[in-house]
N, C-alpha and C positions, 0 to 999 in steps of 0.2 A: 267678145265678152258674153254675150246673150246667149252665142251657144254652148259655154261653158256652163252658165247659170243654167241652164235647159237640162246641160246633162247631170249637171248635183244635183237635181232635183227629181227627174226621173230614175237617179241612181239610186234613190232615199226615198222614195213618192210617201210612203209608211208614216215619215215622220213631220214635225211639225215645222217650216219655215218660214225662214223672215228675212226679207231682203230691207236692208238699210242704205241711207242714200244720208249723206251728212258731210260739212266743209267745214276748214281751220283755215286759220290764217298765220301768218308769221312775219312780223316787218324785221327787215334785216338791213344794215350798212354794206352798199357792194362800192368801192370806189368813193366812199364818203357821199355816196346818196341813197334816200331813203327808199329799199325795194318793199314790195310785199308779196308772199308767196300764198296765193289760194290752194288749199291741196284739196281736192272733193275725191271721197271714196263711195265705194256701192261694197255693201258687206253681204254676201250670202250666207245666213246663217242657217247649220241645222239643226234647231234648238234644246241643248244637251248635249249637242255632238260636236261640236267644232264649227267652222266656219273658212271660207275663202272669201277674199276681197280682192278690189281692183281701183287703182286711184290714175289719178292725171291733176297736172301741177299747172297753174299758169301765174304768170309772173307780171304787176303790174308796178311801174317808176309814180308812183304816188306814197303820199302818207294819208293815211287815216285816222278819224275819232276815233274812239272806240264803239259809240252809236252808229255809226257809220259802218263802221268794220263788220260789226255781227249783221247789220242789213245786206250789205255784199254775201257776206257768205252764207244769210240766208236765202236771198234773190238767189245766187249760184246754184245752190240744194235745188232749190224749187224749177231754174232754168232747164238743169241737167235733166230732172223727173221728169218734166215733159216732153224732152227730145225721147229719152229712153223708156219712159212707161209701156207708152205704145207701141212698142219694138218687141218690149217684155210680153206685154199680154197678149200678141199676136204670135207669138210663138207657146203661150205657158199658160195655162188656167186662170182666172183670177183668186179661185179657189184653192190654189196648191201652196200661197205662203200669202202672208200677212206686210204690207208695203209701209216702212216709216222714216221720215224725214226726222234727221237727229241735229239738233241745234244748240251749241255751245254756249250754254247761259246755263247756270243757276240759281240757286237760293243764298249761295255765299257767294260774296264777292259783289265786286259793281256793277253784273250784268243784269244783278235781281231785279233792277226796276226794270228791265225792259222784256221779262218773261212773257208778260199777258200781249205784248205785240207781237213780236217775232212767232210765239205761240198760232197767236191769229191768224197771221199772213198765213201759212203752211196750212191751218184746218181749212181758212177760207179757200184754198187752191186744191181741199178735197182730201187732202193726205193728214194720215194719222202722224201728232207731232211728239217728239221726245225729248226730253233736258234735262242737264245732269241731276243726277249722277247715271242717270239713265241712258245719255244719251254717249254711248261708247262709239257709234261710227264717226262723229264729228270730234270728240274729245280724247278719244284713246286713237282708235285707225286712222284718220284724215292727220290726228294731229300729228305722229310715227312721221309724217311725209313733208312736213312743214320746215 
């Protein structure tokens, strides 16, 4: 995957990129028990131009809150960054695209009280945060996979 991202970027060096890193969730009935599907995607974007992405699905035999849920699949967002940052920026400038954790919450709905947290965790762990309707890798891309 990194040397995929390597080369749309040096394909494009010209233009402006943004790599996003954002997770969904999905609870589903398999066999009359409660699954949940985490799908985390990394979006490479060339911004105006299109975009590739890349996701991985894990599947956990629990239920969750819904506070609950968007902690998971923020811890996730934030797990993955850290495996993969340093992979990224040892192969790729830090200069050549713009790195942002996308988080499934916003202003409508019941996730609105818990913006200023989940927000928190991801600035406090260094990384630029995004929420809807902004936040397209975790609520459009991750969600496709859920």
């Amino acid at each position: 995957m990194i040397q995929h991202i390597a080369e749309f970027i040096d394909e494009s060096a010209q233009y402006t990129h943004r790599i996003v890193i954002g997770t969904d969730s999905q609870t589903k009935r398999i066999n009359g028990e409660a699954e949940i599907d985490f799908v985390t995607a990394v979006v490479i974007h060339k911004v105006g131009y299109g975009a590739r992405y890349f996701w991985r699905r894990e599947r956990q035999k629990r239920r969750y809150v819904l506070r609950e849920k968007i902690y998971t699949e923020t811890i996730k967002s934030l797990e993955f960054a850290e495996e993969f940052v340093p992979k990224v920026r040892a192969r790729i400038p830090a200069a050549a695209y713009d790195l942002e954790i996308h988080i499934d919450v916003g202003p409508v709905g019941p996730t609105r009280d818990m913006i200023k947290e989940v927000v928190g965790m991801v600035r406090g762990s260094g990384y630029n945060a995004k929420t809807k309707p902004d936040a397209y890798g975790a609520s459009a891309v991750a969600d496709r996979h859920t």
